[in-house]
C-alpha positions in Angstrom: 31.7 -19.7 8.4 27.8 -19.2 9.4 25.7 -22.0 7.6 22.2 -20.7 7.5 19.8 -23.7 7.1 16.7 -24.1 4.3 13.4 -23.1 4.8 11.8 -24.8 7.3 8.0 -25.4 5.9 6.4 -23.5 8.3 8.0 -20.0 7.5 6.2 -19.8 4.0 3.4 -18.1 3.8 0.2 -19.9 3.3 -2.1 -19.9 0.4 -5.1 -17.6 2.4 -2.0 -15.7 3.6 -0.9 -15.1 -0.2 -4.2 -14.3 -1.2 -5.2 -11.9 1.9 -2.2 -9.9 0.2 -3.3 -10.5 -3.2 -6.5 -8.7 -2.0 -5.0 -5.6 -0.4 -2.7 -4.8 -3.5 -5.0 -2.2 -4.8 -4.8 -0.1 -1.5 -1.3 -1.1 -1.3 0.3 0.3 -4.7 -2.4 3.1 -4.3 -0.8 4.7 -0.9 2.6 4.1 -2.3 1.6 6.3 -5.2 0.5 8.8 -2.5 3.9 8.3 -0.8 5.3 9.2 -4.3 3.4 12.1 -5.0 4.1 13.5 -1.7 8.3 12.5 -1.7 8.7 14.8 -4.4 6.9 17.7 -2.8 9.6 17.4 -0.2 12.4 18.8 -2.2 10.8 21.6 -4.1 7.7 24.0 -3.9 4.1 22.5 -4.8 3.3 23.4 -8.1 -0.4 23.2 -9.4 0.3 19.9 -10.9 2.1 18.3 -7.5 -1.7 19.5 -5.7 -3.5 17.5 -8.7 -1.3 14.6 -8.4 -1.6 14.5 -4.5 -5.5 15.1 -5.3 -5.4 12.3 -7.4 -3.2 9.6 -5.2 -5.9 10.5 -2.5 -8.7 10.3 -3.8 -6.9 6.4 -5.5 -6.4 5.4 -1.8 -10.0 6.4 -0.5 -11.9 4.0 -3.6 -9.2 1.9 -3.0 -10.2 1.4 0.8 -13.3 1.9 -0.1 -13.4 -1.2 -2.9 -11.5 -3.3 0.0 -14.5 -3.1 2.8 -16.9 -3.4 0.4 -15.5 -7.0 -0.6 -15.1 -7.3 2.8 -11.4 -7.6 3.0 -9.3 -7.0 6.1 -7.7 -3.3 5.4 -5.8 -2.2 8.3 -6.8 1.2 10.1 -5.1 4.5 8.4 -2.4 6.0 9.8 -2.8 8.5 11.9 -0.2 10.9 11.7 
């Protein structure tokens, strides 16, 4: 039987840890709309309303990167693909 021991105190995040991810969830749920949006073009054909949504989800990450340097928050590079 494996016994797994309790949290040790230093495996918790820390508060400014908590809140530098507090600060990014803007750009985070924004790109994983984009993921969304672009998922379901992977099983059928773009239709006019898929390119607005995509549109849409883009143009949500890019104020949402935006809004992040302007606060000055650490926002970690695009990806590159």
């Amino acid at each position: 039987m494996l016994v797994l021991p309790p949290w040790s105190h230093g495996l918790e995040p820390s508060d400014a840890e908590l809140d530098a991810i507090e600060a990014e969830m803007p750009l985070i749920s924004a790109e994983v709309e984009l993921l969304d949006a672009l998922i379901v073009l992977l099983d059928r054909p773009a239709s006019e309303f898929d390119g607005r949504r995509v549109r849409r989800a883009h143009r949500r990450v890019l104020a949402a990167r935006r809004d992040a340097a302007n606060k000055s928050c650490p926002v970690p590079p695009p990806a590159v693909a």
